[in-house]
C-alpha positions in Angstrom: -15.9 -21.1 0.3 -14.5 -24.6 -0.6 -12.1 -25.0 2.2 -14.7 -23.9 4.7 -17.2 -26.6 3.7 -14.1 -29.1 3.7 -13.2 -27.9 6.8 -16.7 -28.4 8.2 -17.2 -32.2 6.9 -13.9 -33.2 8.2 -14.8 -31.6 12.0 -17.9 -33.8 11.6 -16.0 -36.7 11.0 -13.7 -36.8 13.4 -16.3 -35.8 15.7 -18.3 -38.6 14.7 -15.7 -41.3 14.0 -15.9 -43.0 17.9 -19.5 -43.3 17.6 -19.2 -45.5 14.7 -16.5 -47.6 15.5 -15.3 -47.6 19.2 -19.0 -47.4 21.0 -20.7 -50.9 19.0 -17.3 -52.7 20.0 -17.9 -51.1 24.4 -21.4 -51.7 24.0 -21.5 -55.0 22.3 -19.0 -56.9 25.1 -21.2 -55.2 27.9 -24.4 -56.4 26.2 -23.4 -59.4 24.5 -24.6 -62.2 27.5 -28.1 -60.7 27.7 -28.6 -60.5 24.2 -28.5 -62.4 20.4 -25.8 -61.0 18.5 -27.2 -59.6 15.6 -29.7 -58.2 18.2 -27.2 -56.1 20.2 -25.4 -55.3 16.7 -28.3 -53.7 15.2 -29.3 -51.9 18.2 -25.8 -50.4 18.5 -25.5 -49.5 14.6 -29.0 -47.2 15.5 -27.8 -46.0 18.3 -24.3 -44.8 17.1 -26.1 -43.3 13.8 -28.6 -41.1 16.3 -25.3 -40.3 18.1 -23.2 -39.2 14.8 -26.3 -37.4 13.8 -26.0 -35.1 17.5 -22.4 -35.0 17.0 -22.2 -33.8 13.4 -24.9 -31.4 13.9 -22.9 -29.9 17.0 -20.0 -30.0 15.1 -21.4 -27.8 12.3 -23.1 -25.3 14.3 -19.8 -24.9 16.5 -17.6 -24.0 13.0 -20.2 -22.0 11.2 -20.6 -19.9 14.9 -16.6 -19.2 15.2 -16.5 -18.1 11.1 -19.1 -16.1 12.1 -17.6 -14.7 15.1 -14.0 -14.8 14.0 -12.5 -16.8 16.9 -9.7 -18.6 15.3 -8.9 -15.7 12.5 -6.3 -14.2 14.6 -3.2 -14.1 12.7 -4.9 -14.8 9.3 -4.2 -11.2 8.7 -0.2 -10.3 7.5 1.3 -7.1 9.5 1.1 -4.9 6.8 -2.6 -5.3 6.7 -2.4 -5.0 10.1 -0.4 -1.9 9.6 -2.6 0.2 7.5 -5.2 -0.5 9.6 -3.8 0.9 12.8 -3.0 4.1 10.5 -6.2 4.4 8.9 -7.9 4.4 12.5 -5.7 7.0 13.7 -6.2 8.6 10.6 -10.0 8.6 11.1 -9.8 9.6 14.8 -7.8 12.3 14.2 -10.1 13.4 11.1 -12.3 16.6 13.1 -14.2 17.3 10.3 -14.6 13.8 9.2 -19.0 12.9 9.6 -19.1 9.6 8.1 -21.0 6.6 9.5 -17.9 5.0 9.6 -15.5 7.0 11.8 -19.0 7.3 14.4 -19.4 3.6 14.6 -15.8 2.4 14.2 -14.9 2.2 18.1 -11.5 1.0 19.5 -13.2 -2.0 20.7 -14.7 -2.6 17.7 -11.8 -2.3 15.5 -9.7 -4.0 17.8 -12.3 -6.9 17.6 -12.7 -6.9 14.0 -8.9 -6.1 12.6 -7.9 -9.6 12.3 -11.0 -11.5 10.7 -10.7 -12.5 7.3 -13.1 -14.1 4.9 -13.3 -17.2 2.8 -12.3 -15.0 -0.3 -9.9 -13.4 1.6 -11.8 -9.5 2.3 -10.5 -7.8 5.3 -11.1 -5.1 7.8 -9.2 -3.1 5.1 -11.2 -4.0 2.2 -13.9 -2.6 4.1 -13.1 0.8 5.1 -10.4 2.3 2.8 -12.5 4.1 0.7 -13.7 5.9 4.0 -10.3 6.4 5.2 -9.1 7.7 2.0 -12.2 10.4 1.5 -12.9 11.9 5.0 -16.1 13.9 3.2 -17.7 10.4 3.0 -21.4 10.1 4.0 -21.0 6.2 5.0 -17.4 5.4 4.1 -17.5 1.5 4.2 -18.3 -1.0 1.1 -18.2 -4.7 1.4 -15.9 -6.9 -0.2 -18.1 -10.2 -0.7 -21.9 -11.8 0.8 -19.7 -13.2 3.9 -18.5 -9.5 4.9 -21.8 -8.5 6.3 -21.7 -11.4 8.6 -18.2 -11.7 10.1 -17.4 -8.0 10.3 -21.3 -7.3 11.3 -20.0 -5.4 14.7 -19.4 -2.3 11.9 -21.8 -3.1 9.3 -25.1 -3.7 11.2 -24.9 -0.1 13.4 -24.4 1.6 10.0 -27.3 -0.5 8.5 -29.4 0.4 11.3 -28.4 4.2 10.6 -28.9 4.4 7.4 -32.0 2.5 6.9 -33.4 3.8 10.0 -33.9 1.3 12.5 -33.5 -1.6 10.3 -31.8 -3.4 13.6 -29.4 -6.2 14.0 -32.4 -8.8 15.0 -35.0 -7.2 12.1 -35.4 -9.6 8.8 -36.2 -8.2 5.3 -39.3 -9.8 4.0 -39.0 -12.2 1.0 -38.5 -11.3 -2.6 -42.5 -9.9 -3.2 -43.4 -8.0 -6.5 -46.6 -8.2 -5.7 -50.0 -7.3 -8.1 -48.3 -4.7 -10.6 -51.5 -5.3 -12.3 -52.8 -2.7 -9.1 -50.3 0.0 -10.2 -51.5 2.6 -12.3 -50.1 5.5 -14.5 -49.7 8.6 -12.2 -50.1 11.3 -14.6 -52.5 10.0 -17.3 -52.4 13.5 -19.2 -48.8 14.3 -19.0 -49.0 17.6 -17.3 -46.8 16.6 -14.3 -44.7 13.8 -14.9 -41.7 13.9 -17.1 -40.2 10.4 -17.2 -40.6 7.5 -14.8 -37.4 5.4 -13.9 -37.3 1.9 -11.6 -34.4 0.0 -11.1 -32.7 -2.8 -8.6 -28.5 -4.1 -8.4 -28.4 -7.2 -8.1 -25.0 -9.6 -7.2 -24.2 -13.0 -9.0 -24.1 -15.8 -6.8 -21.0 -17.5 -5.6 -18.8 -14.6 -6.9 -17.1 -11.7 -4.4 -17.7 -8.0 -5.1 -15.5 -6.0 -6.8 -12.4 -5.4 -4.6 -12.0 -9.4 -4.4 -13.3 -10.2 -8.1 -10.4 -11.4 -10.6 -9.6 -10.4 -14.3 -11.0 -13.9 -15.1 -13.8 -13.8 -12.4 -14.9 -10.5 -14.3 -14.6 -12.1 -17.5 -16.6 -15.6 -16.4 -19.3 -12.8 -15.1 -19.6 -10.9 -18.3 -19.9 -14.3 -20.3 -22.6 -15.3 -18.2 -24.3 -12.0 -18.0 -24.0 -11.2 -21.9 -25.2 -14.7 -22.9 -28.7 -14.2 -20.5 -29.3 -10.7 -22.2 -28.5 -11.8 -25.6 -31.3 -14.1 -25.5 -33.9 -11.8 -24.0 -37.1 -12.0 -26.4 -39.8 -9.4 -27.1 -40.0 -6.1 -25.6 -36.5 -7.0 -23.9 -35.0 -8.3 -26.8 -31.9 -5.6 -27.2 -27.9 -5.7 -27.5 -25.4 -6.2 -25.3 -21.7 -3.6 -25.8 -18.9 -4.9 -23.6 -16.7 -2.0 -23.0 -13.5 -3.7 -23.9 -12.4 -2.8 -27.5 -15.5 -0.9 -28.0 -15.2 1.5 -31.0 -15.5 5.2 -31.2 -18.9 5.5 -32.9 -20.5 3.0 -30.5 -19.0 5.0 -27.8 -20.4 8.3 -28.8 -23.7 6.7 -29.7 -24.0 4.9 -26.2 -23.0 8.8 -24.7 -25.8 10.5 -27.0 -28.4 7.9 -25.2 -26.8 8.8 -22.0 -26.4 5.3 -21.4 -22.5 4.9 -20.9 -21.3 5.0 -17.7 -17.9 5.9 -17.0 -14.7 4.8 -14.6 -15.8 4.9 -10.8 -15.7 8.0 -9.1 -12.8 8.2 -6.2 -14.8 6.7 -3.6 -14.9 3.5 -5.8 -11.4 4.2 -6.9 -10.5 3.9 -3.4 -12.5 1.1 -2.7 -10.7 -0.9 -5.3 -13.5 -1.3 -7.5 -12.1 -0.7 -10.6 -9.5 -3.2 -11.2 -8.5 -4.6 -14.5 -11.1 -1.7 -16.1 -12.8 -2.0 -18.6 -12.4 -6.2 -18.1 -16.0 -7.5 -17.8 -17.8 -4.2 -18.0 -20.6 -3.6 -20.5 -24.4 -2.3 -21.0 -27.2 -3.3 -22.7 -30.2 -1.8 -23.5 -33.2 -3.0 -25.5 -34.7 -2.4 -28.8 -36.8 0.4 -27.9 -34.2 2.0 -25.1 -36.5 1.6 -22.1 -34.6 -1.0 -20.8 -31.1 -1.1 -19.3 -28.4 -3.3 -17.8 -25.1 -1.8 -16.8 -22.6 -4.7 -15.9 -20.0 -4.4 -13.4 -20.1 -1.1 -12.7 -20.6 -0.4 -9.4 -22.3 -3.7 -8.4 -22.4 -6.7 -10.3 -25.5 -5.8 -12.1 -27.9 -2.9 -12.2 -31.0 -3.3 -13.9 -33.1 -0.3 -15.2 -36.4 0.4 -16.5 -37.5 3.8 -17.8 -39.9 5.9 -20.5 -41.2 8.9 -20.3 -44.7 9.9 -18.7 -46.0 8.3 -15.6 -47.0 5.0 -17.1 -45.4 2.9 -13.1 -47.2 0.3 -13.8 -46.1 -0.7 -17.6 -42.0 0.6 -16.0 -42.2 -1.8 -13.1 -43.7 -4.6 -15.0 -40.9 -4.5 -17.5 -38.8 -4.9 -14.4 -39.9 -7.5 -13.2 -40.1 -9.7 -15.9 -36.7 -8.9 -16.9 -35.8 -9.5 -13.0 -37.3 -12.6 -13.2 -36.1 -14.1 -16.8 -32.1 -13.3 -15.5 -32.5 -14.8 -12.1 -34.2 -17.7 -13.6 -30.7 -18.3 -15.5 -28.4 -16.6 -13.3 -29.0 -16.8 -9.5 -28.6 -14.3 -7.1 -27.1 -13.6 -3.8 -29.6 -13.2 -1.5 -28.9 -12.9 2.8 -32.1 -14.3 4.7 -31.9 -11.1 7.0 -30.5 -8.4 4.6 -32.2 -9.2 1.4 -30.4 -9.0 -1.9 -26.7 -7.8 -1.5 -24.9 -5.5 -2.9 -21.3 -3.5 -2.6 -22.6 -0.6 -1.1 -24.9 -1.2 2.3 -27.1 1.5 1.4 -28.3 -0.4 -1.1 -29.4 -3.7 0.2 -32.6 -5.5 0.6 -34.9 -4.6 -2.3 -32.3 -2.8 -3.9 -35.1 -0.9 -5.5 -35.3 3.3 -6.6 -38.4 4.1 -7.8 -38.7 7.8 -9.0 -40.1 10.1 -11.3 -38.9 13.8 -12.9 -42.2 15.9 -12.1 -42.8 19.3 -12.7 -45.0 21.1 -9.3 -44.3 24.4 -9.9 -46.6 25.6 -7.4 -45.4 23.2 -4.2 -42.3 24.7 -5.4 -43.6 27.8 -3.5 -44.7 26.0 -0.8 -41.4 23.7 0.3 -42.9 22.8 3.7 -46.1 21.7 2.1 -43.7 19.3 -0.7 -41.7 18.4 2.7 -44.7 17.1 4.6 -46.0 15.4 1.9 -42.4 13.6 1.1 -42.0 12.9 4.6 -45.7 11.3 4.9 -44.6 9.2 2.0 -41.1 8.5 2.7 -40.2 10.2 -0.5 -36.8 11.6 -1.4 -36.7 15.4 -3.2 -33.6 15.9 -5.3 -33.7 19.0 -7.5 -33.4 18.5 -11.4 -30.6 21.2 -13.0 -32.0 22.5 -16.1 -28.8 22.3 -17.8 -29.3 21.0 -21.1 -29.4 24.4 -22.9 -26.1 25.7 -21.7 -23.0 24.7 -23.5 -19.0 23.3 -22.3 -16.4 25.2 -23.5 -15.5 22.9 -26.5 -19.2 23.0 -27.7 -20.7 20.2 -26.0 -24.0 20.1 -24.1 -24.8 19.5 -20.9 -26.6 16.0 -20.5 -29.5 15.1 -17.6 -29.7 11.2 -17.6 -32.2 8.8 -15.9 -30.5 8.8 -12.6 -30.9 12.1 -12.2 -26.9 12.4 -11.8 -25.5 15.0 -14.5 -22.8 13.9 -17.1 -20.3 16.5 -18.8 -19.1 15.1 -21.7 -15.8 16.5 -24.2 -14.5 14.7 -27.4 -11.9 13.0 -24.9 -15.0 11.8 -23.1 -16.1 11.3 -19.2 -15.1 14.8 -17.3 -17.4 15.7 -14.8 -19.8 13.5 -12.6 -22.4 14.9 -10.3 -23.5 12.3 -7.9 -26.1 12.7 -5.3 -25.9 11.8 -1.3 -28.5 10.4 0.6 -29.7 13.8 2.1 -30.8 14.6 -1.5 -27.9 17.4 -2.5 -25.2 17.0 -4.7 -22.4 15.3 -2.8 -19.1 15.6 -4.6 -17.7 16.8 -8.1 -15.0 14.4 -9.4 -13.1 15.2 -12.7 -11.6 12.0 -14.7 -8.9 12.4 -17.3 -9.1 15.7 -18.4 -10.3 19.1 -16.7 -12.9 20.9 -18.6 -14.7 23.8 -16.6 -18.2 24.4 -17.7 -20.5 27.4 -17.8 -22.4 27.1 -14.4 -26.5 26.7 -15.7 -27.2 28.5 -12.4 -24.9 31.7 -12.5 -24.2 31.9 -16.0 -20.4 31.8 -14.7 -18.0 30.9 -17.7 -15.5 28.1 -16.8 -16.8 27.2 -13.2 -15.0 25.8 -11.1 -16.0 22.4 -9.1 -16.2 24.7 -5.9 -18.2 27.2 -7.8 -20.9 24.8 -9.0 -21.1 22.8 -6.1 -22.2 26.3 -4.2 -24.8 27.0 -6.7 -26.4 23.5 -6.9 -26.8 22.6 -3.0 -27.8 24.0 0.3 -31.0 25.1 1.8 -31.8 27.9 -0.6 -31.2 25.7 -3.7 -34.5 26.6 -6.2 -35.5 24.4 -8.7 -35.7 26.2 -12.3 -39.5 25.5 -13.2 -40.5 23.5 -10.5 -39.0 20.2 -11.4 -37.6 17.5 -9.1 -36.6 14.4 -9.2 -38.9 12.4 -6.6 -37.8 8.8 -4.9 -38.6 6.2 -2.6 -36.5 6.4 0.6 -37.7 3.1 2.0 -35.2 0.0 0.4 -34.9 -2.3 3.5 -38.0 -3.7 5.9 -40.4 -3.9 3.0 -41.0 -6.0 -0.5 -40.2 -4.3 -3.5 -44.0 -4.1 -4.2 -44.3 -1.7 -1.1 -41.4 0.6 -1.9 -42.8 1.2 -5.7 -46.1 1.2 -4.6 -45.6 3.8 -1.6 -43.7 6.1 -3.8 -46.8 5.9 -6.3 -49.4 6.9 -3.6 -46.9 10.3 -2.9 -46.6 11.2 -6.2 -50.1 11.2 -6.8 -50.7 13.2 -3.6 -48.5 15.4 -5.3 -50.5 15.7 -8.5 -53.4 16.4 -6.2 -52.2 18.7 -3.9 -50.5 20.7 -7.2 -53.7 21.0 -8.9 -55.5 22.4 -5.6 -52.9 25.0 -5.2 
């Protein structure tokens, strides 16, 4: 970023170098019989300021435009870059089975337009897409590396945007940062007959610093010193501790795991992202006092910020976001895009950033699945089934544990085996196993020692039932509207939902 703003100022200078010096001495011999001297001198000094101003405006505009576009990148990009792209494109187009977003909007002409941009921090075309390359069973396939990705490669980023977020297009601008009246949010289930626990949270990316696949050891440590130092001095009901990961202890560990709190090493498709490096440097979570608020940093993005308690209490959840929201942004800025709204690694995430859900129990709808449907789709709600799997045991004696984000966590003594995580669609997407392989009785079949394949046949598909009726219910919406809009239209389904359950 420093060479392209000293790049810029010295293209406005020598742009604007003539009109300072060489046009006052032309124009002063021309003028100087018809004129006083100090006249004609002060008339040319104007003139030739009006005419630097034109020139150095022109001259900025022109470089920002060709970073922008990438003309003048060619050969910024070594051959062995070059060289794993050209394989991982055949790779993809050879791929038959292979659905993601990536391998649909990655054309020849647009790979071939794209292949040798680079970015101020040095992200390429390869940063972009290995992770998609490397997993063909990828929904989207493509992370960027830094804020300026989204821009210069935005002949791949912005048809998968569009995709994704449904027809957010490449002219459409996310509104403003807008939390709106949470004072005209309410609790959704009063009387705790429906709603479990409530859950909001946002990522959020430090300003001036690339995302993980560009981030160095000392880049993650500056971030965690930052980060650690805001949240230490959180006061009332976010006062809490911060654990860095790094030389953590056993007992904290296990502790941290009981809460369900600790997250683990990135899955494959962040393995093959590169967004693991130097692991566990700069990595940590805090959580307050009372353990309804949460801050995991430099996991996945550069912060993700989480606030939860049980009931349906949205309005007392979201406040607490907010505010915390507010106090860390206040002391550690943001990046923020004028047209994409808050970034983050993953595209699917930008804009507000924000997943509002709820565990509810509807055991009736649960009959009904195209009354739930309509309703969700009225309300652009997501339904992911809950597994009921806390009462069913690992082989070594260990439970099953349900977390906040609805993803399940298998834990041993050796810690972190199995991760569940969910796809947009709403079904468990993949099964990846870290470290050591521990097969669990399937909650489902009863099964002893499942295998992967086994459980990912009994938690997924069309004819997937939810044991008592319990789901876990989101917003869909997260780009084209504020953050108040996507919490409060996820509010207005759910209590359609209470309504329509108790008329059933």
């Amino acid at each position: 970023m420093p060479c392209a703003t000293f790049s810029t100022c010295f293209a406005a200078a020598v742009v604007t170098w003539p009109f300072h010096h060489v046009f006052p001495l032309v124009s002063g011999l021309y003028r100087q019989r018809l004129k006083p001297r100090s006249v004609i001198k002060m008339e040319n000094r104007l003139i030739a300021v009006l005419l630097s101003a034109v020139a150095a405006t022109i001259a900025v505009v022109y470089f920002q435009w060709t970073k922008r576009s990438g003309i003048g990148s060619s050969k910024m990009v070594d051959q062995e870059v070059l060289d794993k792209l050209e394989a991982g494109f055949q790779k993809l187009q050879e791929a038959k089975g292979c659905k993601s977003l990536l391998k649909k909007h990655l054309t020849r002409e647009v790979f071939d337009k794209l292949k040798d941009r680079k970015t101020a921090m040095g992200a390429t075309l390869l940063d972009i897409i290995q992770s998609g390359v490397e997993n063909l069973d990828s929904g989207v396939g493509v992370y960027a590396p830094d804020a300026e990705s989204y821009t210069l490669f935005g002949d791949l980023f912005n048809p998968i945007i569009e995709e994704y977020h449904v027809g957010f297009g490449p002219t459409d601008k996310h509104p403003p940062k807008d939390f709106g009246n949470v004072n005209s949010l309410v609790n959704v289930d009063p009387t705790g007959e429906f709603v479990i626990s409530t859950r909001v949270r946002c990522g959020r990316s430090l300003q001036g610093y690339p995302f993980n696949p560009c981030l160095t050891e000392q880049q993650y440590k500056e971030m965690e010193e930052k980060v650690s130092k805001t949240l230490s001095g959180m006061s009332g009901e976010l006062k809490g501790t911060y654990y860095p990961l790094t030389g953590m202890d056993k007992s904290t560990q296990q502790k941290l795991i009981d809460d369900h709190f600790l997250f683990k090493e990135g899955d494959r498709f962040l393995q093959a992202a590169n967004a693991c490096r130097f692991w566990p440097t700069g990595r940590g979570i805090f959580h307050n006092d009372n353990k309804t608020f949460l801050v995991w940093a430099n996991e996945e993005d550069h912060l993700r910020i989480i606030s939860m308690q049980k009931g349906g209490d949205l309005k007392q959840i979201f406040k607490r976001l907010t505010d915390a929201v507010n106090v860390i942004e206040s002391r550690v800025p943001f990046s923020h895009d004028e047209r994409l709204g808050f970034l983050t690694f993953c595209p699917t995430n930008l804009g507000t950033t924000i997943r509002a859900s709820v565990h509810i129990k509807v055991p009736k709808l649960a009959k009904n699945k195209d009354q739930l449907e309509a309703i969700a789709a009225r309300y652009n709600l997501q339904v992911e089934i809950v597994a009921h799997t806390n009462s069913y045991k690992m082989m070594d004696g260990n439970k099953l544990a349900t977390n906040y984000s609805s993803d399940i966590y298998v834990y041993s003594a050796s810690f972190c085996i199995i991760a569940f995580s969910r796809s947009a669609s709403g079904y468990i997407r993949y099964l990846s196993f870290n470290k050591v392989k521990v097969f669990p009785t399937c909650a489902k079949s009863r099964m002893d020692s499942a295998s992967p394949e086994h459980l990912l046949d009994c938690t997924r598909g069309e004819h997937t039932e939810s044991e008592g009726g319990v789901y876990d219910i989101s917003n869909k919406r997260r780009m084209g509207l504020t953050e108040y809009q996507a919490v409060k239209e996820m509010q207005d389904g759910i209590l359609e939902l209470i309504k329509m359950e108790k008329a059933a």
